[in-house]
N, C-alpha and C positions, 0 to 999 in steps of 0.2 A: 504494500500500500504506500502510495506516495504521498506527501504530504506540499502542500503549495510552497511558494517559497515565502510570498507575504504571512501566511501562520509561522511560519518554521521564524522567521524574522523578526515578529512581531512579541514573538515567548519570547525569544531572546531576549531584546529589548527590557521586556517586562521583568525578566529574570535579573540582568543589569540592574533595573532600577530598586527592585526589590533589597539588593545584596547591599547598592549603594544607601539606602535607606537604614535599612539594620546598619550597619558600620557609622554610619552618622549619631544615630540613635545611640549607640553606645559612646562614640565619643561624648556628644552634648549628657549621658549620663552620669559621667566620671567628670562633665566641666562642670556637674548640679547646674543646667540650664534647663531645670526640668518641662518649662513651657516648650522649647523647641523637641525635648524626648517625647510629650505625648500629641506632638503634631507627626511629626517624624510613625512615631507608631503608627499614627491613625493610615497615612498615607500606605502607609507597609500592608497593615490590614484593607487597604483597596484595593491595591493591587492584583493579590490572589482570587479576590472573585473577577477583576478583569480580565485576567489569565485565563480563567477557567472558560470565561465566555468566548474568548479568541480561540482555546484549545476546542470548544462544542463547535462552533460556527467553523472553522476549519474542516474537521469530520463532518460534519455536518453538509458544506460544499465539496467534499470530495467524495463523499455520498449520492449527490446529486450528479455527477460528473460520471460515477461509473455507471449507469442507468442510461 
């Protein structure tokens, strides 16, 4: 099964952003700037269901595509 290259691109991305996120979060927790750690989280936690919706809609058109 192949996968598009805009999905395969777009998790990337989203995985990038994820990792830079956590790595942020930790530093501003060790700076005690705790207002940018529970923004930093928050975003981290939207991430994953973006993700997930990119990783559905990708299968989802590759679905459609072998049909």
């Amino acid at each position: 099964m192949k996968s598009s290259y805009r999905g395969v691109i777009l998790l990337a991305l989203i995985l990038f952003a994820s990792i830079v996120c956590t790595q942020y979060t930790v530093n501003m927790y060790f700076a005690q700037r705790y207002m940018e750690v529970l923004l930093l989280s928050g975003a981290t936690v939207v991430l994953f269901p973006l993700a997930w919706m990119v990783l559905r809609k990708d299968q989802r058109d590759r679905g459609e595509q072998g049909k």
